[in-house]
C-alpha positions as CSV (number, residue, x, y, z in Angstrom):
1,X,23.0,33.5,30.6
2,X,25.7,36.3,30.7
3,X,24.1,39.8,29.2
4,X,27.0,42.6,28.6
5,X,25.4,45.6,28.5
6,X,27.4,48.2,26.8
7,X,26.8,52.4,25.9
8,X,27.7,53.5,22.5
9,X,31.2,55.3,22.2
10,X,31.4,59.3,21.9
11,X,28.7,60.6,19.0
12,X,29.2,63.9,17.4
13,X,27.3,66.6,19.1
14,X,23.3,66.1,18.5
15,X,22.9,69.9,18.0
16,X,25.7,70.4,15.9
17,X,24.7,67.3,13.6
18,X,21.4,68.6,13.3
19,X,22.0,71.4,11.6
20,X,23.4,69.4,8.8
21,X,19.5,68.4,8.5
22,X,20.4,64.6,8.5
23,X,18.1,62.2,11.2
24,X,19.5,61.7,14.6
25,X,19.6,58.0,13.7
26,X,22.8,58.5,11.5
27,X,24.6,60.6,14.2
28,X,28.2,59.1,13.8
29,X,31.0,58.2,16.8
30,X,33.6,60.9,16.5
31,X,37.1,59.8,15.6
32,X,38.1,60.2,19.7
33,X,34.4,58.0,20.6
34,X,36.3,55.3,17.8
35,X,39.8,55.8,19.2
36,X,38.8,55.0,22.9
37,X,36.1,52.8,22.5
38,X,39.0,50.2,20.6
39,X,40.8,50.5,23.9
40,X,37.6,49.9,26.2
41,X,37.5,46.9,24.5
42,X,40.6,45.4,25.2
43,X,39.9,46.2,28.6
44,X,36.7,44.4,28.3
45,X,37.8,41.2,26.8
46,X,39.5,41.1,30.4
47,X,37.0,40.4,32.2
48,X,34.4,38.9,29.2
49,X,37.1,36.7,27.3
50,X,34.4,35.6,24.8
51,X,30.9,36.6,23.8
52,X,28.2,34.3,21.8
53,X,26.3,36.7,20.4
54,X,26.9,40.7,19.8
55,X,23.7,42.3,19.5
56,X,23.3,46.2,18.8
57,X,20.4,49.0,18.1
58,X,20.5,49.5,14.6
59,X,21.3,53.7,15.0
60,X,24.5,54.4,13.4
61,X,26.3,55.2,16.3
62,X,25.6,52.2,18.0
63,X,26.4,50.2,14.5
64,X,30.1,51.8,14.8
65,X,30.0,50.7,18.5
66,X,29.1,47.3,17.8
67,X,31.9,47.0,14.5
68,X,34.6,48.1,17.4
69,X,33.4,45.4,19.7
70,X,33.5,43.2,16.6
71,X,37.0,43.9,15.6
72,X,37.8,42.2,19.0
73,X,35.5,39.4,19.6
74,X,35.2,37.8,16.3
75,X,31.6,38.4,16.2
76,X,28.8,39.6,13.6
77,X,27.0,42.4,14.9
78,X,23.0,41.7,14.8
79,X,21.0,44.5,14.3
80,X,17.6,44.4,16.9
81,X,15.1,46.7,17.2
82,X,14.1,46.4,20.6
83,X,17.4,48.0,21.4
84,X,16.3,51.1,19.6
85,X,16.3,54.1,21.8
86,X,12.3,54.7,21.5
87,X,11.7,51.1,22.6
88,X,10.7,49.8,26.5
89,X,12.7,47.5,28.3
90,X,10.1,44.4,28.6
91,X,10.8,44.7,24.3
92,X,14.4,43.7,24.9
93,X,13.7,41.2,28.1
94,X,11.4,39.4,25.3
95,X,14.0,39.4,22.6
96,X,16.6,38.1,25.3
97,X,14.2,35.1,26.3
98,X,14.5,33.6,22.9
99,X,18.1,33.6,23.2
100,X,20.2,30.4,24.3
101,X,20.1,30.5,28.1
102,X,23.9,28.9,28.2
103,X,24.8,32.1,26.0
104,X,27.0,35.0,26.6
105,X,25.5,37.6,24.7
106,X,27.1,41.9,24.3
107,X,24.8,44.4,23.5
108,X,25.3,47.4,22.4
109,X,23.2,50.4,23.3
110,X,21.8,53.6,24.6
111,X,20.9,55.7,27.2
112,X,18.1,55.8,29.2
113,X,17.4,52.4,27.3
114,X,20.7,50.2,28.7
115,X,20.0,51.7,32.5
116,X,16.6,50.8,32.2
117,X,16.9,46.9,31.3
118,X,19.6,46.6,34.2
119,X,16.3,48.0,36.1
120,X,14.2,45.5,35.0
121,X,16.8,42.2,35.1
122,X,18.4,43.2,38.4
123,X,15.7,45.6,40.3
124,X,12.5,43.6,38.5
125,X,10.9,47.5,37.4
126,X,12.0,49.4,33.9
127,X,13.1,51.9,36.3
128,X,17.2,52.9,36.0
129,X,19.3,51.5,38.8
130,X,22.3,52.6,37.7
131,X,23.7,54.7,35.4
132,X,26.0,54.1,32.1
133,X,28.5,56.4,30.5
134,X,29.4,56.8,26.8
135,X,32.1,53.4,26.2
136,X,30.9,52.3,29.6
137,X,29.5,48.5,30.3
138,X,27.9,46.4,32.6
139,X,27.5,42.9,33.2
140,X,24.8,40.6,34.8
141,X,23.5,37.6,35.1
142,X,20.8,35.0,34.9
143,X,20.8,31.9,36.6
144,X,17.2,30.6,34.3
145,X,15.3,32.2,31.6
146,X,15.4,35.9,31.6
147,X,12.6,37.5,33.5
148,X,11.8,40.9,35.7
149,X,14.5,40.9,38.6
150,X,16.1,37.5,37.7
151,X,19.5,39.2,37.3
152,X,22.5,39.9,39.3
153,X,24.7,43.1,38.1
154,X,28.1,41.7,38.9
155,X,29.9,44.8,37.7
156,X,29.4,48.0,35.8
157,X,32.4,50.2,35.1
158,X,33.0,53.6,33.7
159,X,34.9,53.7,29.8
160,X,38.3,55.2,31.9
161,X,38.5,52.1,34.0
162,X,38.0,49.8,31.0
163,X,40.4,51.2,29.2
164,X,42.7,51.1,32.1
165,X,42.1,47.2,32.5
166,X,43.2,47.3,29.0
167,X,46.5,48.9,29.4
């Protein structure tokens, strides 16, 4: 199994959206978090040419993320819980294990969630091992079923580089 791991684009300002009184969960990507994430992911599509599966947290901003990704792999975002921001890593690892192991599967993300399933797939603890930046992505993987420290990070790249590999 391939896992692409990838952070939500550029979200209006928490503090400023909450004084409209709406929920965190419907914080929206701002029109420059849309405009650079479309280029991330030609840059990504270099090195991933084709996902199986494009998985995302069902928070707005992640939704928008995910319909970006979409626009350039062919694929139907699926909403899953586990990637949620309030959720542990083990709940991802045991949605993950139920997925085709001959799958290449994008997911799209937060922060500290997306750092700390890299920690428990590469470093076998739910402890960050690297850190992830807004359009940014990683990329590992699993030679069996997913488990704790069954994974091999075989890149992780900031949103500027990705964009350059788009260019």
């Amino acid at each position: 199994m391939h896992l692409l791991l990838i952070r939500h684009a550029i979200a209006q300002d928490r503090d400023v959206f909450a004084r409209t009184g709406a929920a965190d969960f419907d914080r929206p990507l701002t029109d420059v978090g849309r405009r650079r994430m479309r280029a991330v992911t030609t840059g990504l599509q270099r090195l991933v040419p084709a996902i199986d599966l494009l998985a995302a947290s069902p928070l707005v901003r992640t939704v928008e993320t995910a319909r970006i990704v979409s626009a350039t792999y062919g694929s139907v975002p699926l909403l899953v819980e586990s990637l949620a921001p309030d959720k542990p890593p083990s709940a991802f690892l045991a949605w993950l294990r139920a997925q085709d192991a001959e799958s290449t599967i994008a997911a799209v993300g937060h922060d500290p969630g997306l750092p700390r399933i890299v920690g428990l797939l590469a470093g076998g603890k739910g402890a960050p091992i690297i850190a992830i930046k807004k359009g940014g992505a990683c990329f590992l993987r699993m030679e069996d079923v997913p488990r704790a420290g069954s994974a091999v990070l075989l890149w992780a790249l900031a949103p500027a580089h990705l964009r350059d590999l788009g260019r």
